[in-house]
C-alpha positions, 0 to 999 in steps of 0.5 A, a space after each residue: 500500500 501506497 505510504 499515507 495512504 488511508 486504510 478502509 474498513 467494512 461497517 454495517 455493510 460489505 461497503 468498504 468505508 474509508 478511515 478518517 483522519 483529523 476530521 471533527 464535522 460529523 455532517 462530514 462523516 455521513 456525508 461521505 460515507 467514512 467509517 464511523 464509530 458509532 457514538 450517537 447514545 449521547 443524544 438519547 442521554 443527554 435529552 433524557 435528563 431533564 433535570 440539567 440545564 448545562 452539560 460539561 464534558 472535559 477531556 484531553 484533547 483530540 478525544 471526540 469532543 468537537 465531532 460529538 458537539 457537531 453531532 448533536 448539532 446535526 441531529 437538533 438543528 432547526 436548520 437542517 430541517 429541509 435538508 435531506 440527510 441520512 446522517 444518523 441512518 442505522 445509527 443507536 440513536 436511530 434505535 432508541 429515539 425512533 420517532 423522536 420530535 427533538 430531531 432537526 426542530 430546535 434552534 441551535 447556537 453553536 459557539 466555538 472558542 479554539 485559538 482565541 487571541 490571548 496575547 492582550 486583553 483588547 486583542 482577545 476581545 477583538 478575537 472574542 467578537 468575532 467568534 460570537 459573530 461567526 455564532 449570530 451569523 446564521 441567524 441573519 434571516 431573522 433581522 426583518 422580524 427584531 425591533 429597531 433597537 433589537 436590529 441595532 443589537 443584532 448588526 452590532 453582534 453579527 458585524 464584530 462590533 461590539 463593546 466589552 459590555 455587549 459582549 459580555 452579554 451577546 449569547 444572552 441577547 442573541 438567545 432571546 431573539 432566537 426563542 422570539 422568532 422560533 417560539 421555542 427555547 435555544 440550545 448552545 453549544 460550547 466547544 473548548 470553553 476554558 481555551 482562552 483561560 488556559 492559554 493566557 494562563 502566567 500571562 498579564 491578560 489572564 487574570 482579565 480574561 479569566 474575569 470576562 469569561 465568568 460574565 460571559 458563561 453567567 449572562 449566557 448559562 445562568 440568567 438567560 431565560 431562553 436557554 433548554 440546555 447547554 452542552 459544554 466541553 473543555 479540557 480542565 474542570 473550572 469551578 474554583 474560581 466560579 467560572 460556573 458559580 450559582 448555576 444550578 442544574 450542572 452535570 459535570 463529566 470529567 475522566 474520572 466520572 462514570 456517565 458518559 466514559 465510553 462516549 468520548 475515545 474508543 474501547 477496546 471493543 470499538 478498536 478490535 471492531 475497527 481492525 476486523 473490519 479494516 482486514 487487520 486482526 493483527 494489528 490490535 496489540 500493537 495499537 493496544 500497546 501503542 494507543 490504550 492505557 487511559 481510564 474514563 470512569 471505569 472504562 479503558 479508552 484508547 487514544 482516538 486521533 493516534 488510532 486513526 492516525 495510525 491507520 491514515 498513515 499505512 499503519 506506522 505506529 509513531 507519536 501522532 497525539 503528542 505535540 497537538 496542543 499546548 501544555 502550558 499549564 503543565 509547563 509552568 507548574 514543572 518549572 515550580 516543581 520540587 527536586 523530589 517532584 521531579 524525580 517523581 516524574 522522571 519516574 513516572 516516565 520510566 515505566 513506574 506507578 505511583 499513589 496520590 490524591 487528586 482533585 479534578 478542578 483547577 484553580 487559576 488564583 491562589 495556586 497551592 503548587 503541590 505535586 497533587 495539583 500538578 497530577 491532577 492537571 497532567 490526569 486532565 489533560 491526557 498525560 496521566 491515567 488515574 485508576 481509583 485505589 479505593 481509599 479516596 486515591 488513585 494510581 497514576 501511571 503513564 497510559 502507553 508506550 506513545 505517551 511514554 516516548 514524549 512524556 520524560 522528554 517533555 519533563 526533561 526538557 521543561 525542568 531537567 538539567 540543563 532547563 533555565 529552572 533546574 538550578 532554582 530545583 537544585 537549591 531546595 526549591 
């Protein structure tokens, strides 16, 4: 086979279905017949919990959480009402929700915060503006029907012109419009909420954007009155500083949670599949050893974007998830570590396990620096897998023999001997 070439798979059918890589628009999938694996249930869960009024799912990066938020658009919105489709043909969901009146007959905004500008705080507002412009966009048609001063509203949004107050509070005001001319409540749809606050984290922007994101997720998740629910996904848990604060009604499922687990990545039921239906049986312990290793709930999960990955590149196994995000949470944490902790971690990327607490929301003020912090971050962002000891603790250990590659190098490079903050380290820091 051609090298980069993409393997296909059989699924339902005899069709041979192509594997994707680096795909996260579910439309996209269906639409060009790619192999799939089936994660539509979440909709039935999601919908069937009534008592929720905002969905938080964090997980590491490049775990399914875009293409998931992109399903759930595709089987809510409204606006692919008229729009013949068979996205969700022979799917669970299918199965479950067989005559469901939910489907393509809810207005849906969906808001994606990836790569905001945080390198000042007017260059992330700038940013920030056109991200909700891009989310009001498809909702032009409804100008002709808003008041004067609605009208005045809604252009300022959709044209990226508003101020630091409209902004604050643009999703709360565009969500009412939208309820006004549907005649039903709105659904939102968040991706990578802690983006911005994760990146501009140790930079001077932070602490105002940090302040501005907590108006921004109360006006549009807590006092809006055209709000169903929200589904939000991000990488880390942020509710130290009230991010979230007041809301009621919010289900968090974080790594450690036991709801959603085989939702978001891929089991090994899912992998063995996979490979049969790729002709490649074979295959399954090098992607096991390479790929699996991370623990959501009580579920063992494999790496989705290095197994595709994986399979897009004439199945070579190599270092495909490492480098797809930044660390600089984690960075920053490293170059304030002890010596005792960093010898830990050398230990950790050796092939070794080690028992500590953890607590799964991060603080961004008053950070205590403690090795369990640091964990904790390192369990949420994918370089750590946490197994429940039973005594309120958990087993730490590097997931797999990828992330071992990287992981002690990453820490070397970061604190090491050799890193401008190792002679700090080597006087008793």
């Amino acid at each position: 086979m051609p090298k980069g070439k993409a393997i296909s798979a059989r699924a339902d059918t005899d069709d041979v279905k192509p594997v994707p890589g680096g795909i996260d628009n579910f439309m996209d999938f269906r639409e060009r017949d790619l192999y799939y694996v089936d994660k539509s249930a979440l909709i039935d869960r999601v919908l069937s919990d009534e008592r929720r009024s905002v969905f938080l799912f964090t997980r590491p990066r490049r775990f399914g959480k875009s293409l998931n938020l992109s399903m759930l658009d595709a089987y809510l919105n409204v606006a692919y009402k008229d729009r013949p489709n068979n996205w969700f043909d022979g799917l669970e969901i299918e199965r479950l929700r067989p005559d469901d009146h939910d489907r393509n007959s809810v207005p849906v905004i969906k808001i994606n915060l990836k790569e905001l500008n945080v390198r000042s705080y007017d260059r992330f507002l700038r940013s920030m503006g056109r991200k909700i412009a891009w989310a009001a966009h498809p909702f032009k048609f409804i100008r002709p029907s808003l008041d004067d001063d609605d009208r005045d509203v809604f252009n300022t949004i959709v044209r990226s012109r508003c101020d630091e107050s409209l902004l604050k509070e643009s999703v709360k005001l565009l969500s009412g419009m939208v309820e006004a001319y549907h005649g039903k409540k709105v659904v939102i749809l968040i991706d990578e909420y802690d983006d911005a606050t994760n990146s501009s984290f140790c930079t001077q922007s932070h602490d105002e954007i940090l302040g501005f994101m907590k108006r921004f997720y109360g006006n549009a998740l807590k006092s809006n009155d055209s709000l169903r629910f929200a589904v939000v996904t991000g990488i880390m848990q942020v509710t130290k500083e009230g991010i979230f604060s007041g809301l009621n009604n919010v289900y968090v499922d974080n790594v450690l949670s036991t709801g959603f687990e085989e939702m978001f990545g891929f089991t090994s039921d899912e992998i063995r599949r996979l490979c049969e239906d790729a002709e490649h049986p074979e295959k399954f312990d090098e992607i096991r050893e390479w790929y699996d290793g991370y623990r959501f709930g009580n579920t063992d999960i494999y790496n989705p974007w290095s197994v595709l990955s994986y399979f897009n590149k004439n199945m070579v196994p190599d270092e495909y998830w490492a480098g797809t995000s930044g660390n600089g949470i984690i960075d920053d944490l490293l170059t304030r570590t002890s010596v005792e902790t960093f010898m830990v971690l050398t230990g950790l990327g050796e092939g070794r396990t080690i028992t500590s607490a953890l607590d799964n929301r991060v603080a961004y003020a008053g950070r205590s620096n403690t090795p369990e912090e640091l964990y904790s971050i390192m369990v949420a962002s994918g370089y750590l897998k946490a197994v429940p000891t039973g005594d309120g603790k958990y087993a730490l250990s590097v997931p797999n023999l990828e992330m071992r590659r990287v992981f002690l190098k990453h820490i070397l490079d970061v604190a090491g001997p050799g890193s401008r903050v190792w002679p700090t380290m080597s006087r008793g820091h």
